[in-house]
Residue frames relative to the residue before (quaternion, step in Angstrom):
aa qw qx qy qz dx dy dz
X 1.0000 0.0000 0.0000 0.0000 0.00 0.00 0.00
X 0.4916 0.5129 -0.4370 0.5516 4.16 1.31 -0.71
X 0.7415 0.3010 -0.4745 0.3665 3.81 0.05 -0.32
X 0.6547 0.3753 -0.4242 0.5006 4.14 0.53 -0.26
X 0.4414 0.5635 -0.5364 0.4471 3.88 0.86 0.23
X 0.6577 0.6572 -0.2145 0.2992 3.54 0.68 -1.58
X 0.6364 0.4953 -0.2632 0.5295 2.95 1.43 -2.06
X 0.6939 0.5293 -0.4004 0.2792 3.66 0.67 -1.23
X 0.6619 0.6299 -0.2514 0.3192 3.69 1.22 -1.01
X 0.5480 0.5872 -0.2875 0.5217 3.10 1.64 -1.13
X 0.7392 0.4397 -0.3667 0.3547 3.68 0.41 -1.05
X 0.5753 0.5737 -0.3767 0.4450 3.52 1.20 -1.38
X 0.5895 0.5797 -0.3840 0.4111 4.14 0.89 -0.99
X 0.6409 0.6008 -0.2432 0.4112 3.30 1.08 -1.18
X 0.6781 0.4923 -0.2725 0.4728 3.59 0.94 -1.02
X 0.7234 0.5477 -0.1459 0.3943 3.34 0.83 -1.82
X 0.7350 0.4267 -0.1217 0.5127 3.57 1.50 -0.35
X 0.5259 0.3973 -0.2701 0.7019 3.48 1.52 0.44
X 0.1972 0.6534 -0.6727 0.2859 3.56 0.42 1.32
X 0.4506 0.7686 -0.2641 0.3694 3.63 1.57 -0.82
X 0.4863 -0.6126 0.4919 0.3825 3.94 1.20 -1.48
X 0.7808 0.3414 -0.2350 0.4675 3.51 1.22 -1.19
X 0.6624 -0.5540 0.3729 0.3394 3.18 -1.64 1.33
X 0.0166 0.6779 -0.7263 -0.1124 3.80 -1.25 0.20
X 0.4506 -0.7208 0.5038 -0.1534 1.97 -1.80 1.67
X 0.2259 0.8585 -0.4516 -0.0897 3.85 -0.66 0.44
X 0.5476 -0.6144 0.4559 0.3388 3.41 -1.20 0.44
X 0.0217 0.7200 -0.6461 -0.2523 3.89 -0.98 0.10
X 0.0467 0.8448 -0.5313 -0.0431 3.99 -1.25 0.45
X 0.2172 -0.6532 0.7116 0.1409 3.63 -0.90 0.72
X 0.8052 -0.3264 -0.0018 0.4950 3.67 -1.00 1.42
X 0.8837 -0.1979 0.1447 0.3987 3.03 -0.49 0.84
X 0.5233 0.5592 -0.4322 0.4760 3.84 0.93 0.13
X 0.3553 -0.6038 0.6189 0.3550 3.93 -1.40 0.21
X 0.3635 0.7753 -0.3630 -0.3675 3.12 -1.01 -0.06
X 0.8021 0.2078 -0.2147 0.5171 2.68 1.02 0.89
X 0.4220 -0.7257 0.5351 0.0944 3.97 -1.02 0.80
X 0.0516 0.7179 -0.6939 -0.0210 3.30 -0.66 1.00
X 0.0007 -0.6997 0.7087 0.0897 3.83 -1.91 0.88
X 0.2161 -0.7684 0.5942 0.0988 3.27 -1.30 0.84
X 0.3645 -0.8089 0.4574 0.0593 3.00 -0.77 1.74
X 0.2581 -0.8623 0.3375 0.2756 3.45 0.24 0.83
X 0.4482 0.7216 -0.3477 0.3969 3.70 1.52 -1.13
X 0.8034 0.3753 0.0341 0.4611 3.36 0.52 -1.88
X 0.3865 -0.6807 0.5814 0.2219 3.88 1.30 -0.25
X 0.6102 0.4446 -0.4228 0.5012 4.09 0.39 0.15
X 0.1661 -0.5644 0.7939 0.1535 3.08 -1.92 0.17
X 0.1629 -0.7133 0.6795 0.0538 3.23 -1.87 0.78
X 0.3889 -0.7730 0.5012 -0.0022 3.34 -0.80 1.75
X 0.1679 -0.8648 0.4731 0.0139 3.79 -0.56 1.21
X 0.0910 -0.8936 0.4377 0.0392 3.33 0.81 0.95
X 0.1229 -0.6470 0.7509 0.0495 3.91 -0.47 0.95
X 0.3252 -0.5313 0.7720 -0.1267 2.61 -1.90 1.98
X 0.5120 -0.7157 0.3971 0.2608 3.08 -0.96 1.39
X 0.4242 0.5571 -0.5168 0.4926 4.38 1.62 0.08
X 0.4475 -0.5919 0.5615 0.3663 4.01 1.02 0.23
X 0.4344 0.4143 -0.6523 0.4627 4.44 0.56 0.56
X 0.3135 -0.5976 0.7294 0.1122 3.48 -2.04 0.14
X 0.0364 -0.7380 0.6554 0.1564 3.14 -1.55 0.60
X 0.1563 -0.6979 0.6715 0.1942 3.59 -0.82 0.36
X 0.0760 -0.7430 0.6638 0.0387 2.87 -1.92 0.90
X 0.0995 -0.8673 0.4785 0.0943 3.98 -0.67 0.19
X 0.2318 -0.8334 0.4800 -0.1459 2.64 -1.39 1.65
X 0.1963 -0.8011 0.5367 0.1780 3.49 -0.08 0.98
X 0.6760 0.4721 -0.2989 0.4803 4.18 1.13 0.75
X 0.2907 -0.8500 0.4085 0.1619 2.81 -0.35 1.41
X 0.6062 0.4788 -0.4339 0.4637 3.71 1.22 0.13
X 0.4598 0.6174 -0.4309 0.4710 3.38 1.08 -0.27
X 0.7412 0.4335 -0.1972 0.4731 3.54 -0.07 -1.16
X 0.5235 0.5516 -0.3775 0.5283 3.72 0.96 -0.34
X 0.8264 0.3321 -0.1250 0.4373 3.26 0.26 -1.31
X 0.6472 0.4534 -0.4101 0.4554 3.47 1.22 0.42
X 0.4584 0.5629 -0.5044 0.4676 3.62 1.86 -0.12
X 0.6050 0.6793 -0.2819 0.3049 3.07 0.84 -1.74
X 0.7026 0.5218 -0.2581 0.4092 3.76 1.03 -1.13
X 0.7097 0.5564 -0.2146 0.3750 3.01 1.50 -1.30
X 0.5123 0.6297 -0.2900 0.5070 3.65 1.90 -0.94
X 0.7085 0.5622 -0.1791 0.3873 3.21 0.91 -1.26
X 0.8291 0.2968 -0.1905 0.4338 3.48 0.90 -0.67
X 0.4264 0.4690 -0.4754 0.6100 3.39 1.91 0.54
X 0.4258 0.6042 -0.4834 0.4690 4.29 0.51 -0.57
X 0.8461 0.0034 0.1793 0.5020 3.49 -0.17 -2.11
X 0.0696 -0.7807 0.6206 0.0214 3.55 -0.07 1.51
X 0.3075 -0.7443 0.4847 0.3414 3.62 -0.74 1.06
């Protein structure tokens, strides 16, 4: 559960630090691997989540919740960790 806290802190940093206008942006990785980009759009209050599929296509999805989006890094960390 300390690692979907983390994810949650990073995002809240992300919001709380774009008082500025410009989008921030982070990387998430499990050893050394992307998978996935998160930007937070301050104007709109959402973040949009770039998920890299190992065929090297992307999908982006957008979320205007910031616990949502947590729990969808969190899924994504989680299922590179323990691949069934």
């Amino acid at each position: 559960m300390s690692q979907l806290l983390g994810i949650i802190q990073r995002l809240k940093a992300m919001q709380e630090g774009n008082e500025t206008g410009e989008v921030g942006q982070r990387r998430f990785e499990v050893n050394g691997k992307t998978l996935c980009q998160v930007k937070y759009f301050p104007a709109t209050e959402t973040f949009e989540l770039e998920v890299y599929g190992d065929d090297k296509k992307t999908n982006k999805y957008q979320f205007d919740d910031l616990d949502i989006t947590a729990i969808e890094i969190f899924d994504l960390v989680q299922e590179e960790k323990n691949p069934s």
